[in-house]
Residue, then its C-alpha position, 0 to 999 in steps of 0.5 A: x485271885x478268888x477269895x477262899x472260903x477261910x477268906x469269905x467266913x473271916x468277913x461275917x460277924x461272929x454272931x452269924x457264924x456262931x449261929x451257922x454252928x448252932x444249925x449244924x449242931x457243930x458248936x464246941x464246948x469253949x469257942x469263943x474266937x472267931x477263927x474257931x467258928x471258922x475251923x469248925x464250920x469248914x470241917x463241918x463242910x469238909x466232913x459232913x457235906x450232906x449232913x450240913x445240906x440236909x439241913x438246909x430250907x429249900x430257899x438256901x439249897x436254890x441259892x447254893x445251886x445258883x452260885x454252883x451255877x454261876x461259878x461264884x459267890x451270889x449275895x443274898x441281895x442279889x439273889x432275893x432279887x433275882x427270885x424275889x424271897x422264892x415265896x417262902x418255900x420252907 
């Protein structure tokens, strides 16, 4: 059985989502918890998908096409090792 995204957020630091929350200019007023960050990044997914992509640098748009691609999550190791950091192309 494949993780669901719930599954794959609760396994990233909390630091981390909070700062995917700053970038989607999501944060709540008085999340604290981890399972806030998760609720809040999943209705930002759900909600406001082109929004969310909109804001992404082209590195991370070629990285969420590769795992569409593949079907699959692709790690950023895997991936910066397949096109090697991409050259920078913020």
């Amino acid at each position: 059985m494949k993780p669901t995204l719930d599954q794959h957020l609760m396994n990233l630091n909390g630091d981390v989502l909070k700062g995917w929350l700053r970038r989607m200019d999501a944060m709540e007023k008085g999340s604290t918890r981890k399972e806030q960050f998760v609720r809040a990044i999943e209705a930002q997914l759900t909600g406001n998908l082109p929004g969310v992509i909109a804001r992404l640098s082209l590195e991370e748009k070629c990285w969420l096409a590769e795992c569409a691609h593949q079907g699959r999550f692709v790690s950023a190791r895997e991936f910066q090792a397949k096109y090697q950091r991409m050259h920078s192309l913020d």
